[in-house]
MOPAC internal coordinates of N, CA, C and O (Angstrom, degrees):
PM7 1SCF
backbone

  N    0.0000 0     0.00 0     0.00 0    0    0    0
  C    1.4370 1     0.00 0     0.00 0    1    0    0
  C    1.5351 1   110.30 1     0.00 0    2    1    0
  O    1.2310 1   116.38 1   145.93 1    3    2    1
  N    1.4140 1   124.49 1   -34.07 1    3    2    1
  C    1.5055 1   138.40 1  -169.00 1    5    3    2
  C    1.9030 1    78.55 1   -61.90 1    6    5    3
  O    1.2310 1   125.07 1   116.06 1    7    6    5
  N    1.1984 1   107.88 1   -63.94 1    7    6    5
  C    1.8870 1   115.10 1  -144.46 1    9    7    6
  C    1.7912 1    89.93 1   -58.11 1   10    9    7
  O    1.2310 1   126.02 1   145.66 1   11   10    9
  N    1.5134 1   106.03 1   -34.34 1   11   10    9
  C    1.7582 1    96.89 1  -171.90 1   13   11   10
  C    1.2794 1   120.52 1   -74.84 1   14   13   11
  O    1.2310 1   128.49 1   151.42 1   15   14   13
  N    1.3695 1   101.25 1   -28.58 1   15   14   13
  C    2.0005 1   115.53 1   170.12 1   17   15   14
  C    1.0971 1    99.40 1   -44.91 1   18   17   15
  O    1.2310 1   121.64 1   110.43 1   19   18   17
  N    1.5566 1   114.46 1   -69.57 1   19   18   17
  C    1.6671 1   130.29 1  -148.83 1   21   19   18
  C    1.2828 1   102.52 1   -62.32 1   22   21   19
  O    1.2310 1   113.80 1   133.83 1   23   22   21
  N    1.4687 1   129.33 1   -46.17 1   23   22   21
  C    1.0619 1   129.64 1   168.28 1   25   23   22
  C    1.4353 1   133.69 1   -35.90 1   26   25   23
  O    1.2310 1   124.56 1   110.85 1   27   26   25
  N    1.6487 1   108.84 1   -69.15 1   27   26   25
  C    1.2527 1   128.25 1   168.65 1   29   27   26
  C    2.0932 1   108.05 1   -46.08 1   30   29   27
  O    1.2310 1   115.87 1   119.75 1   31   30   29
  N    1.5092 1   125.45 1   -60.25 1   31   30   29
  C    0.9504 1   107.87 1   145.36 1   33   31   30
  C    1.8217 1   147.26 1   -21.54 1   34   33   31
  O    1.2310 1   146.60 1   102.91 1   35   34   33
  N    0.9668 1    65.86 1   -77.09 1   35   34   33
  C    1.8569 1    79.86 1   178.07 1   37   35   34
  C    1.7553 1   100.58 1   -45.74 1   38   37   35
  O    1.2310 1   111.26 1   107.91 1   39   38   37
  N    1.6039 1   134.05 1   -72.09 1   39   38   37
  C    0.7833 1   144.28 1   160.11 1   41   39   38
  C    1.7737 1    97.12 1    -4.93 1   42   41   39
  O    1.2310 1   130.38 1    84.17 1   43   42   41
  N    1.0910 1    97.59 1   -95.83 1   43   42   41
  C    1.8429 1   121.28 1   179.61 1   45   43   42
  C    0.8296 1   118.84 1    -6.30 1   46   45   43
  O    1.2310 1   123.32 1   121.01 1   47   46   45
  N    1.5446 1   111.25 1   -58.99 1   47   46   45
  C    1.6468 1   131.47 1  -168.03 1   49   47   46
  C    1.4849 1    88.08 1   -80.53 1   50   49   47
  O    1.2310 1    96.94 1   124.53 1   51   50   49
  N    0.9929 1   158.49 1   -55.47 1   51   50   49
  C    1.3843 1   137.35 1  -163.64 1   53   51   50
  C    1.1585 1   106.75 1   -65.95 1   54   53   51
  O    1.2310 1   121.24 1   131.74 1   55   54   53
  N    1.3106 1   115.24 1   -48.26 1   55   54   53
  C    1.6106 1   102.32 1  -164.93 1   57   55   54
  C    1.4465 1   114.19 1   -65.78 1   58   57   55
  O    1.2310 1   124.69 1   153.69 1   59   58   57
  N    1.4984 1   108.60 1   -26.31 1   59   58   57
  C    1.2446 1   113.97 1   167.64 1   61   59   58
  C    1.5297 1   121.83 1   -45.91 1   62   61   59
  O    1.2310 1   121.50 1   115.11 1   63   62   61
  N    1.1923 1   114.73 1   -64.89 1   63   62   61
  C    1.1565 1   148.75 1  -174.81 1   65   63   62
  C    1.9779 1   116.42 1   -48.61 1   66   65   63
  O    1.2310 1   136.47 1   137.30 1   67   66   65
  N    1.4237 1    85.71 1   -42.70 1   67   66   65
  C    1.7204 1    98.31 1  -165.67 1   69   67   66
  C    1.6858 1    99.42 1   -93.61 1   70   69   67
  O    1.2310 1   139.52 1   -49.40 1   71   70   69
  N    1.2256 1    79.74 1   130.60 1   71   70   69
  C    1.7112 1    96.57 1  -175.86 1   73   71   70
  C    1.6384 1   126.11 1   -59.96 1   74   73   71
  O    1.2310 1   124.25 1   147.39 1   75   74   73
  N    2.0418 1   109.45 1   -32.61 1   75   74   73
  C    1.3253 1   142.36 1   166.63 1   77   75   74
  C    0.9853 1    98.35 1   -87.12 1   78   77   75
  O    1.2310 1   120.87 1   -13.38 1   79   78   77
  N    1.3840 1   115.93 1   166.62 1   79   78   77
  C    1.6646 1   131.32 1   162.40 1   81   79   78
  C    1.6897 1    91.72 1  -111.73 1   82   81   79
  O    1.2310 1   125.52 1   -53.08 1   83   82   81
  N    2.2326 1   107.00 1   126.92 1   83   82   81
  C    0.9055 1   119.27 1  -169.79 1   85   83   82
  C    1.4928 1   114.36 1    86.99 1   86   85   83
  O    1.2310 1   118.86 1   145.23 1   87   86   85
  N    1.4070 1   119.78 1   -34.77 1   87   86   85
  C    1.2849 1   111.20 1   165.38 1   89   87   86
  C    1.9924 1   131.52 1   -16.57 1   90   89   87
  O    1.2310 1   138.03 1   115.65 1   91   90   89
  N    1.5836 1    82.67 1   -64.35 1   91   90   89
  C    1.5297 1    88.14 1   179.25 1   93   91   90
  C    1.2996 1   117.23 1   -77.03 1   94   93   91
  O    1.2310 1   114.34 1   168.33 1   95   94   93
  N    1.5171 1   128.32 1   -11.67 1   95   94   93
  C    1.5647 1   123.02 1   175.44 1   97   95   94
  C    1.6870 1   111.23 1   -75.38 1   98   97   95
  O    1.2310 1   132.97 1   153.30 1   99   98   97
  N    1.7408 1    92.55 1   -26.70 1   99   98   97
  C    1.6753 1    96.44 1   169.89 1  101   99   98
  C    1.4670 1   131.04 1   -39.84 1  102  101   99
  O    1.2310 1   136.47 1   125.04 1  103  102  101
  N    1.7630 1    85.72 1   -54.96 1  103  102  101
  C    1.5444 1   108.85 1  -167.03 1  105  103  102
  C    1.6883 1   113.10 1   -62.13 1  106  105  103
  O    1.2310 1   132.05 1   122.67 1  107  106  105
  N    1.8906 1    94.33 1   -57.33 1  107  106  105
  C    1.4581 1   111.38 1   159.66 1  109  107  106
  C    1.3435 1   105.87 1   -11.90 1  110  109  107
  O    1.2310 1   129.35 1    97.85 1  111  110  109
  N    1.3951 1    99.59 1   -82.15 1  111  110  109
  C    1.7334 1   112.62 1  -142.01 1  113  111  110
  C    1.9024 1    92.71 1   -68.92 1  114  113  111
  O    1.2310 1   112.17 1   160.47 1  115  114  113
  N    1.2531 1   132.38 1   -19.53 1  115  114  113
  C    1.5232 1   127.19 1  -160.89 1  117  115  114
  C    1.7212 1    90.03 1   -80.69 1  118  117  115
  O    1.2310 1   123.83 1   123.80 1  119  118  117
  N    1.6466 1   110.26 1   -56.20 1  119  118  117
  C    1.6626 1   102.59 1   163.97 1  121  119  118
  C    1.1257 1   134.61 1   -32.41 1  122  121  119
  O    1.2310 1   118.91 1   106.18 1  123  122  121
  N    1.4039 1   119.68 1   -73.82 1  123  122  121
  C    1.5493 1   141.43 1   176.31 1  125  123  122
  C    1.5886 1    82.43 1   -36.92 1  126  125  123
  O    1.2310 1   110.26 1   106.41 1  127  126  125
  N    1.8070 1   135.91 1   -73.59 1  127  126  125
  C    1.2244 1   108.77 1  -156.61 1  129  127  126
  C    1.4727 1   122.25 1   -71.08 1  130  129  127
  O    1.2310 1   122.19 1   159.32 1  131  130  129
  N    1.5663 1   113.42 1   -20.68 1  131  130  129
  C    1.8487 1   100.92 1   162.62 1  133  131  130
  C    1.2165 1   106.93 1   -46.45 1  134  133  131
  O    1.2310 1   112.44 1   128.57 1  135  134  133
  N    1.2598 1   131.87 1   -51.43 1  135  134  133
  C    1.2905 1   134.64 1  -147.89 1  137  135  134
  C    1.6214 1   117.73 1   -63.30 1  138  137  135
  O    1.2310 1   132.83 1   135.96 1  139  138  137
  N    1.8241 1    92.81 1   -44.04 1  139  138  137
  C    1.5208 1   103.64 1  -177.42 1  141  139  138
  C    1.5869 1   101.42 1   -78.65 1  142  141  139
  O    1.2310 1   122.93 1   155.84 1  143  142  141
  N    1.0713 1   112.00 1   -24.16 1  143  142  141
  C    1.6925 1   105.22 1  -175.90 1  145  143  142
  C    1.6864 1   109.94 1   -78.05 1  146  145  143
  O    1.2310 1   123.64 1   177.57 1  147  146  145
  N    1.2867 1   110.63 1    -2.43 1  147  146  145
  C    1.9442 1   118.32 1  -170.91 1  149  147  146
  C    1.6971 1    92.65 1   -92.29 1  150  149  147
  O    1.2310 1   122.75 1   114.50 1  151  150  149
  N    1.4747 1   112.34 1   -65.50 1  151  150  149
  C    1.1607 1   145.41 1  -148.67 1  153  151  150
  C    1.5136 1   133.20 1  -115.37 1  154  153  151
  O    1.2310 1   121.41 1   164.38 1  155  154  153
  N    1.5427 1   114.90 1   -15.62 1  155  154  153
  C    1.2162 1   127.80 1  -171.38 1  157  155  154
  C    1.6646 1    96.21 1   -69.72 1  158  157  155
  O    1.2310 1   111.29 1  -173.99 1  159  158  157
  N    1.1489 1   134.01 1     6.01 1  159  158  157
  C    1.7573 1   118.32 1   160.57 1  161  159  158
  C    1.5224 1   106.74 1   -73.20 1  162  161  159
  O    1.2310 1   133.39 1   143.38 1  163  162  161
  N    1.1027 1    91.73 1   -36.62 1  163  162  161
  C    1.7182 1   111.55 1  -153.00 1  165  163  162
  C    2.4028 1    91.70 1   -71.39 1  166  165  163
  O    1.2310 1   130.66 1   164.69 1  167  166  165
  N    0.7732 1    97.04 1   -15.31 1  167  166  165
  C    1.7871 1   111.44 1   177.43 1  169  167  166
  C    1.3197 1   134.29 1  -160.82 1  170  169  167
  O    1.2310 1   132.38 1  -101.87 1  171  170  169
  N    1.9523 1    93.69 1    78.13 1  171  170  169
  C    1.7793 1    96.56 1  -161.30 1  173  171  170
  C    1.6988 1   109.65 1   -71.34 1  174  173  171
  O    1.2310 1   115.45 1   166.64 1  175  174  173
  N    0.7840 1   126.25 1   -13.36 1  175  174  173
  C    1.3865 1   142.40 1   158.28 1  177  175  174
  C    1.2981 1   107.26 1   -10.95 1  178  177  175
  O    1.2310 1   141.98 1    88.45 1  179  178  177
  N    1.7237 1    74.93 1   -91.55 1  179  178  177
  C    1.7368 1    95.78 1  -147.38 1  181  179  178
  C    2.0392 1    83.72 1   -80.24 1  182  181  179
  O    1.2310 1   119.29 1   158.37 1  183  182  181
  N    0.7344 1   118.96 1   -21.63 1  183  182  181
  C    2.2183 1   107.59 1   172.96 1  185  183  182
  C    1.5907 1    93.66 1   -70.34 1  186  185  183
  O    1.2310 1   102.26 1   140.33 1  187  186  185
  N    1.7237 1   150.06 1   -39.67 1  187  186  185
  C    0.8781 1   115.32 1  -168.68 1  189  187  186
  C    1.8222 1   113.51 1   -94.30 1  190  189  187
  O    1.2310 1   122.08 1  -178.25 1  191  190  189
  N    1.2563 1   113.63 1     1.75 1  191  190  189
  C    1.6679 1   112.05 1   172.74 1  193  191  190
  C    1.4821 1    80.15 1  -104.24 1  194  193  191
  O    1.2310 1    81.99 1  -131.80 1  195  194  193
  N    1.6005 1   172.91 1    48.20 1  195  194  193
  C    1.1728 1   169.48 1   166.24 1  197  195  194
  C    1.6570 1    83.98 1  -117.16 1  198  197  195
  O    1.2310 1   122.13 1    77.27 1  199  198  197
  N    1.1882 1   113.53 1  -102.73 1  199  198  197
  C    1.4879 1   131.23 1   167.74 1  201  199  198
  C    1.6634 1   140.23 1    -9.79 1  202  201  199
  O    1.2310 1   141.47 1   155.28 1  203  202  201
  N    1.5890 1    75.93 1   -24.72 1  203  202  201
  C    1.9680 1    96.28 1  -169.92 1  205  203  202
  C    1.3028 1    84.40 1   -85.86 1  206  205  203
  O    1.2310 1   113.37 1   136.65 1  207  206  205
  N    1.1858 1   130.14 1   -43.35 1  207  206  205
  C    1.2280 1   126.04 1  -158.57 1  209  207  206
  C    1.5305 1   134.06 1    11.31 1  210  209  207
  O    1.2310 1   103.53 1    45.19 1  211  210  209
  N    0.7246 1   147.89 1  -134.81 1  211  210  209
  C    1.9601 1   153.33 1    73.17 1  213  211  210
  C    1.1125 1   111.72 1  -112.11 1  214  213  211
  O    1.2310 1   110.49 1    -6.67 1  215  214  213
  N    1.6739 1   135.49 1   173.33 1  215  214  213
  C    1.0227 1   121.98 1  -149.38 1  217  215  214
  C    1.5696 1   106.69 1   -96.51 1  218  217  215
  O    1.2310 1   125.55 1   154.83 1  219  218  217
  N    1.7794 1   106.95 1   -25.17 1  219  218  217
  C    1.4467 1   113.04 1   159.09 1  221  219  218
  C    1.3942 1   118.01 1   -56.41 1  222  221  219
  O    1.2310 1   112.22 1   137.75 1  223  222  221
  N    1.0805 1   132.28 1   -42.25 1  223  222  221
  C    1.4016 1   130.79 1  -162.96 1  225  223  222
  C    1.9954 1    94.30 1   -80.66 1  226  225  223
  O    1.2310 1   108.62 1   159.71 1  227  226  225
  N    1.1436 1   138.88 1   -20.29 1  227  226  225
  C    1.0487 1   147.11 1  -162.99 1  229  227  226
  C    1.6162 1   106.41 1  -100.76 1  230  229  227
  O    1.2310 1   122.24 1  -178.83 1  231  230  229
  N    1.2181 1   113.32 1     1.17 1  231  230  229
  C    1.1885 1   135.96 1  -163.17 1  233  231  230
  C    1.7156 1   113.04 1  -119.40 1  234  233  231
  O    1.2310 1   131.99 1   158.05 1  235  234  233
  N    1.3905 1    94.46 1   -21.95 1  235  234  233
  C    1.8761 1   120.52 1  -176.85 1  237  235  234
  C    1.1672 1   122.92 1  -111.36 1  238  237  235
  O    1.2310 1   116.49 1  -138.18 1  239  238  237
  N    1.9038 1   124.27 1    41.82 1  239  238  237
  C    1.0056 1   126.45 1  -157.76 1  241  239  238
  C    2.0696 1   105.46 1   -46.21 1  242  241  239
  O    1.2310 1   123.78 1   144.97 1  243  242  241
  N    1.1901 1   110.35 1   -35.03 1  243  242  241
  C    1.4258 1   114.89 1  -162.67 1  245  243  242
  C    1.3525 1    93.65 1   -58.27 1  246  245  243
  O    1.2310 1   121.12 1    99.39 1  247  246  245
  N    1.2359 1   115.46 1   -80.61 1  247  246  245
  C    1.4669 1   140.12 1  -169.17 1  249  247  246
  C    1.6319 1    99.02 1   -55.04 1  250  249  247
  O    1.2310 1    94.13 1   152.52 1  251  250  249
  N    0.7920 1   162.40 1   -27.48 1  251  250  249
  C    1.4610 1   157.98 1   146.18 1  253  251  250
  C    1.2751 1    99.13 1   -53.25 1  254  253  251
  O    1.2310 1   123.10 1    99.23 1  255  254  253
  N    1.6007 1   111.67 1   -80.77 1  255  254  253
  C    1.7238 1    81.87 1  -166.36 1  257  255  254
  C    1.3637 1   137.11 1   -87.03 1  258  257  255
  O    1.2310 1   121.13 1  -165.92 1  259  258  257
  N    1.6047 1   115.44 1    14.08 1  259  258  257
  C    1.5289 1   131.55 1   131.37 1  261  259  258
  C    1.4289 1   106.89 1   -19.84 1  262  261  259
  O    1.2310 1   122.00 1    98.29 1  263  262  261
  N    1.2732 1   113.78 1   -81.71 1  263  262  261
  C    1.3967 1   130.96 1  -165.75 1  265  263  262
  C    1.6094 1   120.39 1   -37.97 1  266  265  263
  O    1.2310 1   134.39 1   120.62 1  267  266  265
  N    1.7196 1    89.77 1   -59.38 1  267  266  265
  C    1.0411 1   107.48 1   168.82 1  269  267  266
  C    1.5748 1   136.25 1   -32.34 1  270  269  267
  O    1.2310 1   135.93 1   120.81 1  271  270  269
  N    1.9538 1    86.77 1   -59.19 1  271  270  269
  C    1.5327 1    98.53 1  -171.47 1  273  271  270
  C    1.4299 1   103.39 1   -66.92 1  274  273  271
  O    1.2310 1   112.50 1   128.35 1  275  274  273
  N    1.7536 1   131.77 1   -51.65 1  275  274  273
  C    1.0050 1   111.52 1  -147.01 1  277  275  274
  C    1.9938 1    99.11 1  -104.78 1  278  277  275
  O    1.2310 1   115.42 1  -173.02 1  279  278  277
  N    1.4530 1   126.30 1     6.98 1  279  278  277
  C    1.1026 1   115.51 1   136.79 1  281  279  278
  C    1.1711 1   131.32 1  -133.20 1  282  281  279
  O    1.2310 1   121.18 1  -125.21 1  283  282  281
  N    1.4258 1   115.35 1    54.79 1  283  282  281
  C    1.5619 1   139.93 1   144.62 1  285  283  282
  C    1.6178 1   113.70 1    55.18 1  286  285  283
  O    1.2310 1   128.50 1   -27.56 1  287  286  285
  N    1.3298 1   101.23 1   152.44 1  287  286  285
  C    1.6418 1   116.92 1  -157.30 1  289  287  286
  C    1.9075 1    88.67 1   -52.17 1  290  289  287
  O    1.2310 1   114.73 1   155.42 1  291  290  289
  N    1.0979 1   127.60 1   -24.58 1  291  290  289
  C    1.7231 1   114.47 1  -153.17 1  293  291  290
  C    1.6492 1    98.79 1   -95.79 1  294  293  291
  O    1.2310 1   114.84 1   167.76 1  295  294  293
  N    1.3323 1   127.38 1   -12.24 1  295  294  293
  C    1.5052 1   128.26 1   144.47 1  297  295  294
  C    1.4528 1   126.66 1   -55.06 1  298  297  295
  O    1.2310 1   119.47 1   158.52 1  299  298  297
  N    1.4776 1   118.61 1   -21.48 1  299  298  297
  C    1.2306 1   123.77 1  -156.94 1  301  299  298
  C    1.5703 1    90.64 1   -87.82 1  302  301  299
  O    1.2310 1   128.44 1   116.38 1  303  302  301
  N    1.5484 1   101.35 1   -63.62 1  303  302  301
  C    1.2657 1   133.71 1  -176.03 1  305  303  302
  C    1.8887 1   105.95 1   -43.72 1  306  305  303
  O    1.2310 1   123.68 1   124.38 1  307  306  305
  N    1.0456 1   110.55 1   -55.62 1  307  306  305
  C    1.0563 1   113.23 1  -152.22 1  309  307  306
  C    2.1666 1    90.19 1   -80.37 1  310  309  307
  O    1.2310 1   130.66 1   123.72 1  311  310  309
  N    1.0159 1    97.05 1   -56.28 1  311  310  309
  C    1.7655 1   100.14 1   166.74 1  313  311  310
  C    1.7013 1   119.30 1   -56.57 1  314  313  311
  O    1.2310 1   128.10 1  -168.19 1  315  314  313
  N    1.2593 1   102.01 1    11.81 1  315  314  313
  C    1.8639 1    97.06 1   167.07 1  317  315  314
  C    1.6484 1   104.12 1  -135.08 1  318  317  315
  O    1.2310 1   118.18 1  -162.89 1  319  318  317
  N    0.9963 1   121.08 1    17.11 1  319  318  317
  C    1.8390 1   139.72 1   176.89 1  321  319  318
  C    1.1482 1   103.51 1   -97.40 1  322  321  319
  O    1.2310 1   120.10 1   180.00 1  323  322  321

C-alpha cells in the first residue's frame, strides 16, 4: 500500500508541477537513459524492462507503473521473453 501511495503521489506532483503534459516523463526518461548508458551492466534487470519499453508505454508513467506495482517487475519480464 506504502509503494501505491508513493506512486499515486509522486505521479501528482509532477503533473502538478510540469508546465506540458509529458513534459516530466521526457525529462525522466532522458535521465534514466544517461543512467542506463553509465551503469546499465551494473543492473541488467532493471535496463532490460527500462529498454523493452515501447515508446507509448514510456509515455504512461502512471499506467506503467500501476502495472508494475500491482503485477510486479517478473510479469513484465517474463511477458517480453
Amino acid at each position: 500500500m506504502t509503494v501505491l501511495t508513493g506512486h499515486v503521489r509522486t505521479i501528482t506532483q509532477q503533473q502538478a508541477a510540469a508546465p506540458a503534459a509529458g513534459a516530466v516523463e521526457e525529462q525522466l526518461a532522458a535521465g534514466l537513459a544517461r543512467v542506463l548508458a553509465e551503469h546499465g551492466d551494473r543492473y541488467p534487470q532493471a535496463t532490460a524492462a527500462l529498454t523493452g519499453a515501447a515508446p507509448a508505454e514510456r509515455n504512461q508513467a502512471w499506467t506503467f507503473g500501476l502495472r508494475r506495482i500491482l503485477g510486479g517487475p517478473a510479469e513484465l519480464i517474463a511477458a517480453r521473453q
